[in-house]
RODO-2510 file (C-alpha; in nm, 4 decimals, decimal comma):
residues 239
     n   res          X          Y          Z
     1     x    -3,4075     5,2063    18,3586
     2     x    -3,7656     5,1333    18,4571
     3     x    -3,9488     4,8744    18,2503
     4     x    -4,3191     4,9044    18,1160
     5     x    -4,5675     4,7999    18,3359
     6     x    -4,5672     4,4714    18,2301
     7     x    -4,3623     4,2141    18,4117
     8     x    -4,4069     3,8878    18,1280
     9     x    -4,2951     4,0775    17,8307
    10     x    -4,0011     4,2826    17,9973
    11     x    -3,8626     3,9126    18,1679
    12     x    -3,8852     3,7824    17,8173
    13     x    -3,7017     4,0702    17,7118
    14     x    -3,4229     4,0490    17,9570
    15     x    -3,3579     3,6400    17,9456
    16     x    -3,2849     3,6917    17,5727
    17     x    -2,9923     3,9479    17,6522
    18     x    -2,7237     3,8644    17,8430
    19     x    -2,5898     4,1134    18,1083
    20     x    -2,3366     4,3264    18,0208
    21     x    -2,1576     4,4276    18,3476
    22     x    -1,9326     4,6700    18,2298
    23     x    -2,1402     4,9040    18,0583
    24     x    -2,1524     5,2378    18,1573
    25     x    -2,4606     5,4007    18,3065
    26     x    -2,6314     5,7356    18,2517
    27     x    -2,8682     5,9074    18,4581
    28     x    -3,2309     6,0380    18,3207
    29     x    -3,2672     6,4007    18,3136
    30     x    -3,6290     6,3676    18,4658
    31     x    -3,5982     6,0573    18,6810
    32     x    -3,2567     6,1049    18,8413
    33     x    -3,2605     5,6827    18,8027
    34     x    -2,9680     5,5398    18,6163
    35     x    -2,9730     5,2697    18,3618
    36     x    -2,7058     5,1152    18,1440
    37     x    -2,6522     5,4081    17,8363
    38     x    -2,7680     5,1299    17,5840
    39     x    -3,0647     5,1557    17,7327
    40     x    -3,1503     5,5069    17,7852
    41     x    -3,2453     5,7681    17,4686
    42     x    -2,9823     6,0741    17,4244
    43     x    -3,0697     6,3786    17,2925
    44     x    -2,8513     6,6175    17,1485
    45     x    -2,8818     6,9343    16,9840
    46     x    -2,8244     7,0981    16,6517
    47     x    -2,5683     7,4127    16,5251
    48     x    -2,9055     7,6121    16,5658
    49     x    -3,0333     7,4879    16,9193
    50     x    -3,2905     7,2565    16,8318
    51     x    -3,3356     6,9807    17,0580
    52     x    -3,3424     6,6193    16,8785
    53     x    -3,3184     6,2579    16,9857
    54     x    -2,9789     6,1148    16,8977
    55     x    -3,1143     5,7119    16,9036
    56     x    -2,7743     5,5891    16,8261
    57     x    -2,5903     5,7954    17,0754
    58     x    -2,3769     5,9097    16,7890
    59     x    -2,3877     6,2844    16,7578
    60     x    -2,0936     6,4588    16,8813
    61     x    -2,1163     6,7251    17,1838
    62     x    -2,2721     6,7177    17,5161
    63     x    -2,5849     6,4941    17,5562
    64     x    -2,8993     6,4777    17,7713
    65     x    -3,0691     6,1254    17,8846
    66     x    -3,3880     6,0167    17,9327
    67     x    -3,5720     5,6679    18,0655
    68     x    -3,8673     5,7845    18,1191
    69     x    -4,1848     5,6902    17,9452
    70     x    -4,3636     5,8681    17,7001
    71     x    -4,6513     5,9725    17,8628
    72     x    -4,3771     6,0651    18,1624
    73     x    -4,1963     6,2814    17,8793
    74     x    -4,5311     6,4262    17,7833
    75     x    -4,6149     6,5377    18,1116
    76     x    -4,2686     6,7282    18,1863
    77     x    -4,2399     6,9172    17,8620
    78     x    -4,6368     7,0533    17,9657
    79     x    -4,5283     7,1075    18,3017
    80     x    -4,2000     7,2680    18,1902
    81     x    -4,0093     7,0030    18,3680
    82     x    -3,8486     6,8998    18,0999
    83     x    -3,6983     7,2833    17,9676
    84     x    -3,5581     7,3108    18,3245
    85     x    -3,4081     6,9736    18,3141
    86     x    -3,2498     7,0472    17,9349
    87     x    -3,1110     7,3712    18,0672
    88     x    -2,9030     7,2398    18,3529
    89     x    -2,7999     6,9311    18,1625
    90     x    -2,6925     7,1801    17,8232
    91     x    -2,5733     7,4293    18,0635
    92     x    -2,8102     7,7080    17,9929
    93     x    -2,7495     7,7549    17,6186
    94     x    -3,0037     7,8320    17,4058
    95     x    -3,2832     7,5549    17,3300
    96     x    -3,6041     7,4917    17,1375
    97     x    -3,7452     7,2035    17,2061
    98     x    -4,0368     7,1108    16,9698
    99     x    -4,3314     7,0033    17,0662
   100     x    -4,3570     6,6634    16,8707
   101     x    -4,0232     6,5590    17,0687
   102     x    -4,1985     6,2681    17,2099
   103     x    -4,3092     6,1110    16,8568
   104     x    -3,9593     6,1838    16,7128
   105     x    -3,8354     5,9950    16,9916
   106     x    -4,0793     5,7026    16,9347
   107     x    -4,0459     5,6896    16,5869
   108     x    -3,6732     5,6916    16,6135
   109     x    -3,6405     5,3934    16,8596
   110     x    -3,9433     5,2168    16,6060
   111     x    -3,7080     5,2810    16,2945
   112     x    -3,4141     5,1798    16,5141
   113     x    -3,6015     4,8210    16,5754
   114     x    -3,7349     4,7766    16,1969
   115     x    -3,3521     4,8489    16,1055
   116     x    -3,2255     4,5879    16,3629
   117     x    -3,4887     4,3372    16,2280
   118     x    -3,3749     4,4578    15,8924
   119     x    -2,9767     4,3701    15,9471
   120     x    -3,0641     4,0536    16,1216
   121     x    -3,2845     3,8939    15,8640
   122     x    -2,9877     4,0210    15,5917
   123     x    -2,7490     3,8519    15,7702
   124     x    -2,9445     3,5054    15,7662
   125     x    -3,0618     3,5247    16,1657
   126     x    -3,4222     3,6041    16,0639
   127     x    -3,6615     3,2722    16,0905
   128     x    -3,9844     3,3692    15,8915
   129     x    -4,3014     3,1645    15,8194
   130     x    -4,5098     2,9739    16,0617
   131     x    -4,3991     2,6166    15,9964
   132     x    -4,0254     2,7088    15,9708
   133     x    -4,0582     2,8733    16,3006
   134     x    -4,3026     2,5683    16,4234
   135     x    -3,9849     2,3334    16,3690
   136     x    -3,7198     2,5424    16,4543
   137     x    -3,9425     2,6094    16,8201
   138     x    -4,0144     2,2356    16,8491
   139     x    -3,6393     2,1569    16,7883
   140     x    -3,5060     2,3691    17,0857
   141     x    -3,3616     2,6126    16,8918
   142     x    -3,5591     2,9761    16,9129
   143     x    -3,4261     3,2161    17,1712
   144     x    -3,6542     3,4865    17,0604
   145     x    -3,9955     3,4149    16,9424
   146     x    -4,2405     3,7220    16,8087
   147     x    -4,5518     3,8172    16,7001
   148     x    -4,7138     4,0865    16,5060
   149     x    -4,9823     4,2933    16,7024
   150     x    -5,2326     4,2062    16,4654
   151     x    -5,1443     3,8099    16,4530
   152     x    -5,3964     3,5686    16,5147
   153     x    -5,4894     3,3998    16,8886
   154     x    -5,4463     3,1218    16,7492
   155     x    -5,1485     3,1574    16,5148
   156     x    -4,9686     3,2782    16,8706
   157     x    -5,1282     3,0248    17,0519
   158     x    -4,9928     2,7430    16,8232
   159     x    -4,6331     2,9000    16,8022
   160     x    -4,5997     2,9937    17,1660
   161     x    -4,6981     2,5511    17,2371
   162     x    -4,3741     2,5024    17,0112
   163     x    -4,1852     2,7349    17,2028
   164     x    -4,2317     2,5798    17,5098
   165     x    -4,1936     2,2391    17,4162
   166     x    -3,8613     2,2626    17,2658
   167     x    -3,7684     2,4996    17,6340
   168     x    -3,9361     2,2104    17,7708
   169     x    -4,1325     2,4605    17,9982
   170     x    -4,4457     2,3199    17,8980
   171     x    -4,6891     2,4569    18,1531
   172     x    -4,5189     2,7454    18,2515
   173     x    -4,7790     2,9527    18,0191
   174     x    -4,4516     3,1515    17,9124
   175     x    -4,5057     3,3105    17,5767
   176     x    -4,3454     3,4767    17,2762
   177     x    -4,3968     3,8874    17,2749
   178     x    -4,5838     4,0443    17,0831
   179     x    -4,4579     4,3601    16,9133
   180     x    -4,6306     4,7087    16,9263
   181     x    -4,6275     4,6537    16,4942
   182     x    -4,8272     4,4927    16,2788
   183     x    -4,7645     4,2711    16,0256
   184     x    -4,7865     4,5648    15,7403
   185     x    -4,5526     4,7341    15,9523
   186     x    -4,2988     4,4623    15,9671
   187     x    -4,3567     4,3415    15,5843
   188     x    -4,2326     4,6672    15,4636
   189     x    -3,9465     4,6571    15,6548
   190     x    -3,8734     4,3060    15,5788
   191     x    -3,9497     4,3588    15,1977
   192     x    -4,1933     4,0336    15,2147
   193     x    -4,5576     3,9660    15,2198
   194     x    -4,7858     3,8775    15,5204
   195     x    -4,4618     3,8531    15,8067
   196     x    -4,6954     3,7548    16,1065
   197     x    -4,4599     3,5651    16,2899
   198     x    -4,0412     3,6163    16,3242
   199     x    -3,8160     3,3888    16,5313
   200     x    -3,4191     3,3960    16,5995
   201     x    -3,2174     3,1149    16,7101
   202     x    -2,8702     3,2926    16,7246
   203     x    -2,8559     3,4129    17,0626
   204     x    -2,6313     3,7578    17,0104
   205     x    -2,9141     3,8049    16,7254
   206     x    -3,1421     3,7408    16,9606
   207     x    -2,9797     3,9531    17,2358
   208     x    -2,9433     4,2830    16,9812
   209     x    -3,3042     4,2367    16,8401
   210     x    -3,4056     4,2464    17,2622
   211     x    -3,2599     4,5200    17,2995
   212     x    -3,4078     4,7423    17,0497
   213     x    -3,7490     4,5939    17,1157
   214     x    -3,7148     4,6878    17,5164
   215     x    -3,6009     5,0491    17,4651
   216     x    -3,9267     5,0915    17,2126
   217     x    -4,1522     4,9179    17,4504
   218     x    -4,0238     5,1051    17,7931
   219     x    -4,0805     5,3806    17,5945
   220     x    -4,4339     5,3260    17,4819
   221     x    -4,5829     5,1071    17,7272
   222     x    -4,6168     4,7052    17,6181
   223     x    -5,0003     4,7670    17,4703
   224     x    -4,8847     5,0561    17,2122
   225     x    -4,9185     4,9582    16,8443
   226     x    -4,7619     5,1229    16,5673
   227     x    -5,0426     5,2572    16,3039
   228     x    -5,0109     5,1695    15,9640
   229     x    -5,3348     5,1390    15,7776
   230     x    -5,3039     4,8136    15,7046
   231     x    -5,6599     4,7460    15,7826
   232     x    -5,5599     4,3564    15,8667
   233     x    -5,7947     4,2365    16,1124
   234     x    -5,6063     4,0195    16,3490
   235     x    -5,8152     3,6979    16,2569
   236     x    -5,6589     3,7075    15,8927
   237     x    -5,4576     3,3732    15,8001
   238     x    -5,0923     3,3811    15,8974
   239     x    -4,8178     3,3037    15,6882
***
C-alpha cells in the first residue's frame, strides 16, 4: 500500500510495527498495487446492495479492496472509476454506492483508531500526562510517542527532546507523530480531560496502535485533522 506523502511520519509508523511476513496481500480495486490485507480497507455489501466499508474485514461474502487515498477515492467514484471497478470485483450484481462512501470510510478507520487507543489504555499500555511520558521517554522506554494536532510547539518540542534522549538519537531531529485529532477528540475517547500527549512503551501495543494510525493517515493524507469543535487553540497549556 502506498503511504501519505510524507516520508517522517510513515518511517515512524513502520519502525513501531514489526513485519509480518506471512500475511496475506490484497490488491486495490483502483490501484491494481497490493498491500498486506491489514492494511488495505474492504468493503462489502449489504442484503439490499448497498456498498459499505467493512473496517474490520469481518463481514461475511465477497469483498472489494482499496489503498488508495481519499482524494484518489473521490476522484474515481466522480469519474465512475470506481462503479466499474465495484462491478467486476462483485461480479456485476446490483450496487449503490452512496455518495458519502469516502467519509464513512474515514470515519470508520478514525473510530477504528479511538477504539484501539481505547483497548490499549484499558489494558494499562496507555502512558498519559506530560511528565509521566517525560520520564518514561527519558528512561528509554517509549516505542510510540504522540501528539494531539492541536498540542503545543513547545509541549512537542519538549517531549520529542525526551524521546530522543532515552533512543539516544539525539540530533537526529526524529520526532513523535502527531495525530490528525485533537485533544477534544482524543479526551472523549479516553474518558479524561485535556489528553495532549499519549505514549506506549509495550511494543505489540505500540505495534497495533501503528497500525491503526497508518491506515487512517494513508487514507487522509498526514496534514488532515479530525473536526471537533473543541475550539482549543494549540497554544493552550498541556496536561
Amino acid at each position: 500500500m502506498r503511504t501519505p506523502n510524507n516520508e517522517r511520519v510513515s518511517s515512524d509508523i513502520a519502525e513501531a510495527r514489526p513485519a509480518r511476513k506471512s500475511e496475506p496481500e490484497r490488491k486495490c480495486i483502483l490501484s491494481g498495487e497490493h498491500g498486506a490485507r491489514g492494511e488495505l480497507v474492504r468493503l462489502a455489501i449489504s442484503p439490499d446492495g448497498l456498498v459499505l466499508p467493512d473496517i474490520h474485514a469481518k463481514a461475511p461474502g465477497r469483498g472489494a479492496w482499496l489503498g488508495v487515498s481519499r482524494a484518489e477515492l473521490e476522484t474515481a467514484l466522480a469519474k465512475g472509476k470506481l462503479k466499474g471497478a465495484l462491478a467486476r470485483a462483485f461480479k456485476g450484481a446490483a450496487l449503490t454506492i452512496p455518495e458519502d462512501l469516502p467519509q464513512r470510510i474515514e470515519d470508520g478507520l478514525t473510530r477504528a483508531l479511538l477504539d484501539r487507543l481505547g483497548l490499549e489504555m484499558r489494558a494499562g499500555h496507555l502512558i498519559l500526562g506530560s511528565e509521566r511520558i517525560a520520564e518514561h521517554a527519558r528512561g528509554g522506554a517509549v516505542e510510540l510517542l504522540l501528539h494531539a494536532s492541536d498540542a503545543s510547539d513547545d509541549g512537542n518540542r519538549k517531549l520529542d527532546q525526551a524521546w530522543r534522549v532515552g533512543r539516544e538519537a539525539e540530533g537526529s531531529g526524529e520526532t513523535g507523530v502527531v495525530l490528525p485529532l485533537d485533544r477534544a477528540a482524543l479526551s472523549v475517547a479516553m474518558g479524561r480531560d485535556n489528553v495532549v500527549h499519549m505514549a506506549l512503551a509495550n511494543p505489540a501495543a505500540a505495534a497495533r496502535v501503528s497500525l491503526a494510525l497508518s491506515r487512517l493517515m494513508h487514507f487522509t493524507g498526514p496534514q488532515a485533522a479530525v473536526a471537533t469543535g473543541s475550539g482549543a487553540s494549540p497554544a493552550a497549556l498541556d496536561d
